[in-house]
C-alpha positions as CSV (number, residue, x, y, z in Angstrom):
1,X,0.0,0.0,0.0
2,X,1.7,3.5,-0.9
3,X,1.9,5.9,1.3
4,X,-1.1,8.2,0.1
5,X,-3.3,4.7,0.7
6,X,-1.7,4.7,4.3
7,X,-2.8,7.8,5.3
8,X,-6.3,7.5,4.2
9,X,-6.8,4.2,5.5
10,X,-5.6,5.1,9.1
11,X,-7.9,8.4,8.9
12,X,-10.5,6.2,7.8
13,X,-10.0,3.8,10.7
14,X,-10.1,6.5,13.1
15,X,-13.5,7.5,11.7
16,X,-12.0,11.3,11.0
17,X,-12.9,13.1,7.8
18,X,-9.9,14.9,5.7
19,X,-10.5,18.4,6.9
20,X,-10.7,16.8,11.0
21,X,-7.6,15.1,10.4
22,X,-5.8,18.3,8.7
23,X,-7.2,20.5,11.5
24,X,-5.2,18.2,13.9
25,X,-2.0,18.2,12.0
26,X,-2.1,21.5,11.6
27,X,-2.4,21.9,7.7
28,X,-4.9,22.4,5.2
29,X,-7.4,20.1,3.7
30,X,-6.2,20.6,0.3
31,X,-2.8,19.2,1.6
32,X,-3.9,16.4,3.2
33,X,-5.8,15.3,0.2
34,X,-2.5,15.6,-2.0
35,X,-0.8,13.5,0.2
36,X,-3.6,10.8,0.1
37,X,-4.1,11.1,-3.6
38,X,-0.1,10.9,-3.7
39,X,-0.1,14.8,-5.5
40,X,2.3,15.4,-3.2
41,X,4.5,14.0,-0.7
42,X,4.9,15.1,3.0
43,X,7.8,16.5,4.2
44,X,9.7,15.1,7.2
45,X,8.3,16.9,10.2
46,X,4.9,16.3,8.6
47,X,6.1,12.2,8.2
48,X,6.6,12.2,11.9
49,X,3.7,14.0,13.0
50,X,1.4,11.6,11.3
51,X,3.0,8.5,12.2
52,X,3.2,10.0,15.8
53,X,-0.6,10.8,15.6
54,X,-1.9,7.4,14.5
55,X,0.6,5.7,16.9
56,X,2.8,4.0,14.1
57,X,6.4,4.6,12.5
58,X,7.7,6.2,9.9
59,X,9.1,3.3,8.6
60,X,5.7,1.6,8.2
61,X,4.5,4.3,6.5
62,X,6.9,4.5,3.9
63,X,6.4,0.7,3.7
64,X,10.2,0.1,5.1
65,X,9.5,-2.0,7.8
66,X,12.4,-4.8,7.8
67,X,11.0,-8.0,5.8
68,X,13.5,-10.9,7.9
69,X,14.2,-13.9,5.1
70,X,14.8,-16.9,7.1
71,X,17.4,-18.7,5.8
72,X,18.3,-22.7,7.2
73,X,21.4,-24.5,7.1
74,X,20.6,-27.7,4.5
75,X,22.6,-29.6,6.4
76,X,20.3,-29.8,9.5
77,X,18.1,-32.5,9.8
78,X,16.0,-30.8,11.7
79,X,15.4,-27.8,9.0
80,X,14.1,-30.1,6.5
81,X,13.4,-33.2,8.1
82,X,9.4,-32.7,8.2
83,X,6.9,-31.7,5.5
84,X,3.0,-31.3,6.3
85,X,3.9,-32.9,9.8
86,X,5.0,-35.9,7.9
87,X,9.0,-37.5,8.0
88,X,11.0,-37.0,4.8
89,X,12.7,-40.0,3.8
90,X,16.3,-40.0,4.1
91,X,16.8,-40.5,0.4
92,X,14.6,-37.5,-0.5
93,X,16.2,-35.7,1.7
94,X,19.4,-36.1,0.3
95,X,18.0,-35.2,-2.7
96,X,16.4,-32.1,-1.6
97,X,20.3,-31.2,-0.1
98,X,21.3,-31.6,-3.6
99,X,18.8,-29.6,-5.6
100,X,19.3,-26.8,-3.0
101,X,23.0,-27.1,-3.5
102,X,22.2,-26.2,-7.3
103,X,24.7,-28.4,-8.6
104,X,24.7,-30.8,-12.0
105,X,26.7,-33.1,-10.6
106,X,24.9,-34.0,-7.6
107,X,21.8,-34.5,-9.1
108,X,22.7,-37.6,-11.2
């Protein structure tokens, strides 16, 4: 969701109309609708005193919000050793170890 979306959404949520919500930050309606239509982008001090007023960061705002990838060592059992609750067989294990690898050789 951009960050126009963002804004609107949390104003929505909060049951506030556009000119409410621009009274309390301070600007004008015609602002605040730029920014929700993505016309035009807050500034800074205006980022932080809307994430500050709906309680969130700036980072989620700006859709920046760290995405962790899990990564697994394919040489632990344990990682791989299950699938849908069910026990991988040892063979297709080593198998799975291989195509992972990416290597030609190790799949023949």
């Amino acid at each position: 969701m951009d960050l126009g979306n963002k804004i609107a959404f949390l104003r929505e949520r909060k049951g506030l109309s556009q000119s409410q919500l621009a009274d309390k930050l301070h600007i004008s309606q015609g602002s605040l609708g730029m920014y929700e239509t993505n016309k035009r982008k807050p500034n800074v001090e205006m980022l932080n005193t809307i994430a500050d007023f709906f309680d969130v960061s700036v980072d989620y705002l700006l859709d920046r919000e760290s995405k962790t990838v899990k990564t697994a060592d394919i040489e632990d059992d344990s990682v791989i050793f299950t699938y849908e609750g069910r026990q991988i067989p040892k063979e297709d294990l080593e198998f799975m170890r291989r195509l992972m690898r990416g290597t030609r050789n190790d799949l023949k």
